[in-house]
C-alpha positions, 0 to 999 in steps of 0.5 A: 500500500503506497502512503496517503500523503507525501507532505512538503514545505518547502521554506527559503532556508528548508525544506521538510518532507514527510510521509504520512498513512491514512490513519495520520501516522508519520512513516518517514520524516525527512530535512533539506536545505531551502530550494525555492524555485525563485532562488534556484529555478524550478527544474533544480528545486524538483531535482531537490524535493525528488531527493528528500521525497526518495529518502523518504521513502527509503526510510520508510522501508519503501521502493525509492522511485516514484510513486511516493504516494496517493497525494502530494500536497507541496506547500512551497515557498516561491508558490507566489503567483498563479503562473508559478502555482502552475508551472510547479503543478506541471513540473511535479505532475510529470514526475508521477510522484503521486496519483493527485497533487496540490502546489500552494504557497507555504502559508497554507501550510501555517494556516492549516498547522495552527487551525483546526479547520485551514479558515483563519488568516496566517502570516510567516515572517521568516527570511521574508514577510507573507499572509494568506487568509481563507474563508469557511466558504472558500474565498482566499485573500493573498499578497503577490509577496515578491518584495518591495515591487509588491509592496512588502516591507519587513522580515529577517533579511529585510531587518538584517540590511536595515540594522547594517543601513542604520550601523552604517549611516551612523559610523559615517556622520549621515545618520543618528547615533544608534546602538546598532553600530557597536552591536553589528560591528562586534557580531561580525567581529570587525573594526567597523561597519564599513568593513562589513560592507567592503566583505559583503561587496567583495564576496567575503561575506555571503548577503545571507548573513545578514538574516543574522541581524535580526535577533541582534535588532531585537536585542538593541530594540529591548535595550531601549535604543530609539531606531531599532525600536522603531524597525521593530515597532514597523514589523508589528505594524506590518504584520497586523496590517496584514493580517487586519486586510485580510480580515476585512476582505473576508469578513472574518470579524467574528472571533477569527484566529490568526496564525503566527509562524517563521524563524522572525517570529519564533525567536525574539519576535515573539515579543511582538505579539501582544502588539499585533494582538492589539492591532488586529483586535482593531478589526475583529476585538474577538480575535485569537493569535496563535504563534504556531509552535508545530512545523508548518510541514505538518499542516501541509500533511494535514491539507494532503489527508483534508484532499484524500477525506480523511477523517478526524482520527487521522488529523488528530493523529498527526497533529499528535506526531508533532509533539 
């Protein structure tokens, strides 16, 4: 018997896979690194989910060929636009990893990890900032997410270059003193700022490393420093105006949940939330936020046996393997 579900979230930084039977249990469990297909193109990021998913399988005692299992439900960071939903639907229909197969944005995973039912609206503030809201209808609110073209200020990598952008302007007499210059000057153990951004410029420094930042941010921001208070405050703000505009568009006003997930979020943001509380009570003053402890890749296993009708005890089942 081939497993109910092949689950994937695919993030910017990893990417989890798993397989789950039809009464929810998890019978492999695989991670990788990040393979956005806005990053490495659509045709690696197949090659790299083909490989976790024959991992998979093997560990589960299985044939390491496809097909992997009754459904894929590939909840993928890059998943943005309808064209790009598309153009992975197609490249992963013709591996045959499955006999059925769903391509989502990974914010559907979030949403689906921390509700009961997937309605709710989700907001992921990783390396970069996205929300996705779903109404008991069916109606969907989404952001194209594609950065500042689209109107997207804040998450990790964001945050790191504006922390260095302030530490800079500061060495240099162009901005206001700030306790972000001794902070990014002693994390990356150089003389100055400037040298940071002389190794970022020759290559010696991967841009990468300044997601690093954005604990640090946190940190000066706690410490009462008046621009990294500032950024920190903004990231609030732009969370709950995101979630808050897909509240109204959906008319979930009534007790509605909101969904809190990312690497941003699960560390030194978790100071945000009552301020996002805040905002989004503007809106629906009943409302719950939840930061979803639980991987979003088992929200995506979740939307995969939602797909197959599978029944309550396996939903709950699953949500159990979480821990």
């Amino acid at each position: 018997m081939k497993p109910a579900v092949l689950a994937i979230d695919g993030g910017n930084s990893k990417t989890d896979v798993l397989l789950v039977a039809d009464d929810g249990s998890v019978l492999a469990s695989v991670r990788g690194p990040g393979a956005s297909p806005q990053h490495v193109g659509v045709q690696r990021c197949m090659e790299a989910l083909a490989e976790l998913a024959a991992k998979a399988a093997a560990q589960a005692g299985l044939p390491a060929g496809p097909p992997f299992a009754r459904h894929t439900a590939a909840c993928l960071a890059g998943a943005d636009l309808p064209r790009e939903e598309e153009d992975l639907r197609r490249a992963m229909a013709e591996l045959g990893w499955s006999d059925t197969l769903s391509v989502d944005n990974d914010t559907f995973a979030l949403l689906r990890a921390g509700t009961d039912d997937g309605v709710g609206v989700a907001v992921v503030c990783g390396a970069g900032i996205n929300s996705v809201g779903v109404a008991a209808d069916g109606r969907v609110s989404r952001f194209p997410a594609i950065g500042r073209i689209s109107g997207d200020w804040g998450g990790g990598a964001f945050l790191g270059q504006e922390a260095l952008w302030w530490a800079v302007r500061a060495e240099d007499g162009r901005g206001a003193p700030t306790e972000l210059l001794p902070a990014v000057v002693a994390h990356f153990g150089t003389r100055s700022a400037a040298e940071v951004v002389e190794a970022l410029h020759f290559g010696e420094l991967d841009h990468d490393v300044l997601h690093q930042l954005c604990p640090l941010l946190f940190d000066v921001a706690e410490a009462g420093d008046a621009i990294a208070t500032e950024l920190v405050d903004r990231q609030a703000e732009e969370i709950g105006l995101l979630a808050s505009v897909s509240l109204r568009r959906l008319g979930l006003l009534d007790a509605p949940t909101v969904v809190l997930g990312g690497g941003v979020l699960a560390g030194a943001g978790r100071r945000l939330l009552p301020d996002i509380h805040r905002r989004c009570a503007k809106v629906a003053p009943e409302v719950e936020v939840r930061l979803v402890e639980s991987p979003p890749v088992i929200g995506a296993g979740l939307l995969g046996l939602d797909r197959i009708g599978a029944g309550r005890a396996a939903l709950d089942n699953l949500r159990r393997s979480a821990g």
